[in-house]
C-alpha positions in Angstrom: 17.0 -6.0 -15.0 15.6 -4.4 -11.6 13.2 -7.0 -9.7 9.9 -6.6 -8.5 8.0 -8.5 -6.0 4.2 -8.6 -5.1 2.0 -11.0 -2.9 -1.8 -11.3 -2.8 -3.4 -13.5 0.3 -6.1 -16.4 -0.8 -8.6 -15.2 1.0 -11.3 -15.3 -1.4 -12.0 -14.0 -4.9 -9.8 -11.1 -5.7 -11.6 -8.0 -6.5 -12.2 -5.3 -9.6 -10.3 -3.0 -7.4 -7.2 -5.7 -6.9 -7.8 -6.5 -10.4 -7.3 -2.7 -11.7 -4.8 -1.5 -8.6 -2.5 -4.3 -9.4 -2.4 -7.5 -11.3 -3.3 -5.7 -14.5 -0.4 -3.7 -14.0 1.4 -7.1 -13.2 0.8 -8.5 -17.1 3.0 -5.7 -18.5 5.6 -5.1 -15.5 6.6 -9.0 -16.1 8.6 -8.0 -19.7 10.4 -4.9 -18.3 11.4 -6.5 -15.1 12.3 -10.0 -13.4 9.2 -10.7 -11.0 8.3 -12.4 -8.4 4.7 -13.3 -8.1 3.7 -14.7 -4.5 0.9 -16.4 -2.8 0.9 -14.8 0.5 -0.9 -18.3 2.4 0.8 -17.8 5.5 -0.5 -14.4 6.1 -3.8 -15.9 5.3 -3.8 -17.4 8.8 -2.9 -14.1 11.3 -7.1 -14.8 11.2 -9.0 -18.3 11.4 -8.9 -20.2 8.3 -11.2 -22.8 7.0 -9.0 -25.5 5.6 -11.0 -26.9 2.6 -11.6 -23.0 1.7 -7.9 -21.8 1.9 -6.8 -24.9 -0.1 -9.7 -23.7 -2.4 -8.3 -20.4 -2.3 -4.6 -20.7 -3.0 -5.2 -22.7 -6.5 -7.9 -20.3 -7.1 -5.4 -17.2 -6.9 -2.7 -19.3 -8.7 -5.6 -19.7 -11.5 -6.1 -15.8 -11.5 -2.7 -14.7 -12.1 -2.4 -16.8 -15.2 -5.7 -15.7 -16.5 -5.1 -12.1 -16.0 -1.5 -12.6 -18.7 1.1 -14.0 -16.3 3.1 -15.5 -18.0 5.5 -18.3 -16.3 8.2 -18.3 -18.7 8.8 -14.3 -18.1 7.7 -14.0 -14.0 8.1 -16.8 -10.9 4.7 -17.4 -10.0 4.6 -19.4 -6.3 3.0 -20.6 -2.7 4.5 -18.4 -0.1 4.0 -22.2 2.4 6.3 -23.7 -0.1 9.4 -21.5 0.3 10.9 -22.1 4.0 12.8 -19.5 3.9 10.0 -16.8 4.1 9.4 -18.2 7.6 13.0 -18.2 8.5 14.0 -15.1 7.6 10.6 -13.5 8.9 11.9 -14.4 12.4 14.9 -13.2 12.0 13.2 -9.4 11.0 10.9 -10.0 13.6 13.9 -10.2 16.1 14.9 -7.0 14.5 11.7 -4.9 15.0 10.2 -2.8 17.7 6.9 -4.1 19.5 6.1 0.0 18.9 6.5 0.5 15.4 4.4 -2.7 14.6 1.7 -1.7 17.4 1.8 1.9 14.7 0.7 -0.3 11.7 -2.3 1.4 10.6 -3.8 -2.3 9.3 -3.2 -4.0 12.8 -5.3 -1.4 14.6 -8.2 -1.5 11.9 -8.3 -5.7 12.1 -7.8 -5.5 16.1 -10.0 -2.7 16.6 -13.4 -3.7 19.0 -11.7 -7.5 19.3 -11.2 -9.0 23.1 -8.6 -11.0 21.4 -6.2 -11.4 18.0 -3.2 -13.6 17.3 0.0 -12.4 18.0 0.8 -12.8 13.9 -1.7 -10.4 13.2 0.8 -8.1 15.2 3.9 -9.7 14.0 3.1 -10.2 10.2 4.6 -7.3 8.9 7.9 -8.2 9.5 7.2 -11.7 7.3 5.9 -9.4 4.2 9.7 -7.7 4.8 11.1 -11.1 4.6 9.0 -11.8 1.5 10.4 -8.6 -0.3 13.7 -9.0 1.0 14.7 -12.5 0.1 14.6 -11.5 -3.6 17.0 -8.6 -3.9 13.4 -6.8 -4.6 13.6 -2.9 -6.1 10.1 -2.1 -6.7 6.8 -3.3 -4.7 4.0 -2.3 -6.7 1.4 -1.8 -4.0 -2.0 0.4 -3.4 -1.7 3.4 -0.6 -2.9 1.4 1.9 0.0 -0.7 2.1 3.0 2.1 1.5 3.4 2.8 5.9 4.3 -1.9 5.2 6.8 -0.8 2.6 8.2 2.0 5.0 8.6 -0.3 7.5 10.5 -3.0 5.2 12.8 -0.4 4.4 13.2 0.5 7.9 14.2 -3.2 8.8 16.0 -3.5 5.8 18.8 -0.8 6.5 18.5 -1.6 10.6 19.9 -5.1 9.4 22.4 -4.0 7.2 23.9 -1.5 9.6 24.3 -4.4 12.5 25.2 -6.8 9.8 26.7 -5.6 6.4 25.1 -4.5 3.1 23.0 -7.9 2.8 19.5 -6.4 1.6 18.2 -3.9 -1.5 16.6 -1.2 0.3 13.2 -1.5 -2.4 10.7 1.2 -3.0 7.1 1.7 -3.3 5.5 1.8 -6.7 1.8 3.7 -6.3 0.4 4.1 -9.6 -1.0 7.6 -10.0 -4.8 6.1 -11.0 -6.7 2.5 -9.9 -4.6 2.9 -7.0 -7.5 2.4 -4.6 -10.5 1.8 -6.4 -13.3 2.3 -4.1 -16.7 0.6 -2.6 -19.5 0.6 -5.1 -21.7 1.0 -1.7 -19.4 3.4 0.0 -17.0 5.6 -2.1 -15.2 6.7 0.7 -14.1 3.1 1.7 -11.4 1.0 -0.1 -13.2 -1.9 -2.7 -12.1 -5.1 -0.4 -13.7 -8.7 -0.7 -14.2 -8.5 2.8 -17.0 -6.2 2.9 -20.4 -7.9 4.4 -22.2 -5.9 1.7 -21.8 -8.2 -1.0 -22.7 -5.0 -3.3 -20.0 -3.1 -2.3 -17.6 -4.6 -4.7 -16.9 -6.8 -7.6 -15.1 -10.2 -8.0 -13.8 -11.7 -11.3 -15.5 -14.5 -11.1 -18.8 -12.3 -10.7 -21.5 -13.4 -13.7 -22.6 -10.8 -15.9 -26.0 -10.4 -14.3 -24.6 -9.9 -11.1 -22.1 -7.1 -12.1 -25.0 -5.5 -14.6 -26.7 -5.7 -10.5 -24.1 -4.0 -8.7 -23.3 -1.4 -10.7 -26.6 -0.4 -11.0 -27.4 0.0 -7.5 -24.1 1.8 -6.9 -23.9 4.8 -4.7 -24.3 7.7 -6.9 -25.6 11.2 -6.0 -28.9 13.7 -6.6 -27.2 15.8 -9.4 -27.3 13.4 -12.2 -24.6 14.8 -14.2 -21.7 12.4 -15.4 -18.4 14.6 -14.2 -15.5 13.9 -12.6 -15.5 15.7 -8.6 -13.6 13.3 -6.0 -14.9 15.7 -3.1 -18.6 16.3 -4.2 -19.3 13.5 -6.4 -17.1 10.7 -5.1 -19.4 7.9 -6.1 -19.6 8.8 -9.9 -15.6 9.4 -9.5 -14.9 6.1 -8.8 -16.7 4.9 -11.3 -15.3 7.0 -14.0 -12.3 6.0 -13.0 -13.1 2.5 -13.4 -14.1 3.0 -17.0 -11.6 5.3 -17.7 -9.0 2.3 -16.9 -10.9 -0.8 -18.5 -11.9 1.3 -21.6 -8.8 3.2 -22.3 -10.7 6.4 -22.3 -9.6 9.8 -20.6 -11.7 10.9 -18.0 -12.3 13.8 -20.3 -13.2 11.8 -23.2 -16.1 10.1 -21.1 -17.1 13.4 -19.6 -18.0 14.3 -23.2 -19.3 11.4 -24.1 -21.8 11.1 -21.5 -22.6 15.1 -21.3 -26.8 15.3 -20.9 -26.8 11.6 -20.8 -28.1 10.2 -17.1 -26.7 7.9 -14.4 -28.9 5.0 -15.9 -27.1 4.9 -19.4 -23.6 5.6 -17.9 -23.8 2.7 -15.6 -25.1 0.5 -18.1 -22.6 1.1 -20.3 -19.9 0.6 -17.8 -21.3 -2.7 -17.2 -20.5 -4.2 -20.1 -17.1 -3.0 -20.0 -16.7 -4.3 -16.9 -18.1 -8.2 -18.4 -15.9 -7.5 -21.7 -13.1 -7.1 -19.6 -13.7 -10.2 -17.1 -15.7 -12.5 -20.0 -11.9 -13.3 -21.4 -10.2 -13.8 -17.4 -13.1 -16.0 -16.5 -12.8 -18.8 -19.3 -9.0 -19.3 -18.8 -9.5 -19.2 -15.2 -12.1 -22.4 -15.6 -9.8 -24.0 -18.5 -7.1 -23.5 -15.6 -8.9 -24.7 -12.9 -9.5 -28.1 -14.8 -5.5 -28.5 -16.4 -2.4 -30.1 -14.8 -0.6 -27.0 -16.1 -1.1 -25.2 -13.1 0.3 -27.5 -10.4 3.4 -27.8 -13.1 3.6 -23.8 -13.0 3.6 -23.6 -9.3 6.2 -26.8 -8.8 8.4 -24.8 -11.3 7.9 -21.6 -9.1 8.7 -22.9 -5.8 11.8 -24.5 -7.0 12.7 -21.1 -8.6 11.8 -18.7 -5.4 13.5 -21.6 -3.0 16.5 -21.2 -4.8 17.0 -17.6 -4.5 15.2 -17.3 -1.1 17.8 -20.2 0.4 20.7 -18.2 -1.0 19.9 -14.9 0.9 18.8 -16.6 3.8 22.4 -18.3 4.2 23.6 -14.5 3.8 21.6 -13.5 6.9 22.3 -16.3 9.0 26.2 -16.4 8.1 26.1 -12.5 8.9 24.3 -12.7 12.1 26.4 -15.6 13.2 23.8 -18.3 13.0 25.9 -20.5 10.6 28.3 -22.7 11.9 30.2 -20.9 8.8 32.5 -18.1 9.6 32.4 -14.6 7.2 
């Protein structure tokens, strides 16, 4: 059984577009392979935190995952804080990579861009989400387009290391799926859905009440025409959000197409709006059971001994093979 490994960061409410581009696919990647399902905390920080609120967060996203159909007998669901090793073996990769190749990262020149100052993790992170994929003897990282030049990079470090050092790591691919990849803003279709818009209307949370998703999608960015059909270049807005329906309805693009031909914006978006609380109604009430159960804490306590005990073995691998150990090869 190949392994898979994916991490989200607390910071805040995951989105639709997270939702769609990648824990859904999560729910049925967790019976066809062994995964590993990580809280990314410590990338959290490469910007200021607020304590109380990243505490919040973490058991917020742990919450999530199980709502959404992770199930902790089939996947390793854990705290990224709570596995040393991630830390560890991130210096080590960071001792392996070029200050040039991570100055290239197309993320730290968007978050650094227009700042007087930013923390040296913000530059340094990526070698840490290498470590996180690496520890695990990872094949596949399902990920959104944004974050393939990360997985080109992990590669990168992956085969530098095992030329120096021996065949230690799996070199692990990229898994893009072809549609909900990058689900876009609902205020700007040309922009990526992310929670840290400052337009509150430019995306949608799964937490987000049913009045306030019937809002947003309403006042999303459409276009003068007025006919529903599927153009990416001329009509991007009403493409997003057929593709958005298309996903959480099970319905082609085509199918909708029809079923909307001579119908208007108005009646289009409203439908989609209840999809869109269908879909969440379900999340949201395991989520609250969740929030208010000891089962949570005794999934993640079960996870972190799980992930330590793999992430510990490969470490020793590293060390011994770099000559860190007091053990000889």
């Amino acid at each position: 059984m190949k392994t898979i490994f994916s991490g989200i960061q607390p910071s805040g409410v995951i989105t639709l577009g997270n939702y769609i581009g990648a824990m859904r696919q999560f729910v049925e990647l967790q019976h066809e392979y062994q995964c590993y399902f990580c809280i990314v905390n410590q990338h959290a920080i490469t910007v200021p935190q607020d304590p109380k609120e990243l505490r919040k967060n973490i058991r917020s996203l742990a919450a999530l995952y199980l709502a959404v159909g992770i199930d902790p007998d089939k996947a390793t669901l854990f705290i990224q804080s709570e596995v040393p090793a991630h830390a560890q073996a991130g210096w080590i990769l960071q001792c392996l990579a070029y200050i040039g190749e991570l100055e290239r990262m197309t993320q730290f020149k968007d978050k650094s861009a227009g700042k007087e100052a930013v923390s040296a993790g913000l530059l340094t992170y990526p070698p840490l989400m290498a470590a996180d994929i690496l520890l695990y003897k990872t094949d596949i990282v399902p990920v959104g387009e944004d974050q393939k030049q990360h997985i080109e990079l992990t590669r990168d470090l992956a085969e530098r290391f095992n030329k120096r050092y021996g065949d230690i790591f799996t070199i692990p691919e990229a898994r893009i799926p072809k549609i909900g990849a990058r689900i876009m803003s609902l205020a700007d279709p040309a922009k990526k859905m992310s929670k840290s818009d400052p337009n509150q209307k430019a995306f949608i949370t799964l937490l987000d009440e049913a009045k306030t998703i019937e809002k947003k999608i309403k006042s999303a960015v459409t276009d003068s025409e007025g006919t529903v059909r599927y153009d990416k270049e001329t009509k991007p807005g009403i493409a997003n959000l057929l593709n958005i329906y298309s996903i959480l309805a099970n319905k082609s693009i085509e199918q909708l197409e029809q079923e909307y031909a001579g119908k208007g914006y108005g009646e289009f978006k409203a439908d989609l709006a209840q999809v869109v609380i269908d879909t969440l109604a379900p999340i949201q009430e395991k989520y609250y059971n969740l929030m208010e159960s000891d089962l949570l804490d005794r999934v993640l306590d079960e996870g972190a001994e799980k992930a330590n005990k793999v992430a510990s073995e490969m470490l020793k691998k590293m060390e011994n093979a770099m000559g860190l150990s007091r053990k000889r090869k």
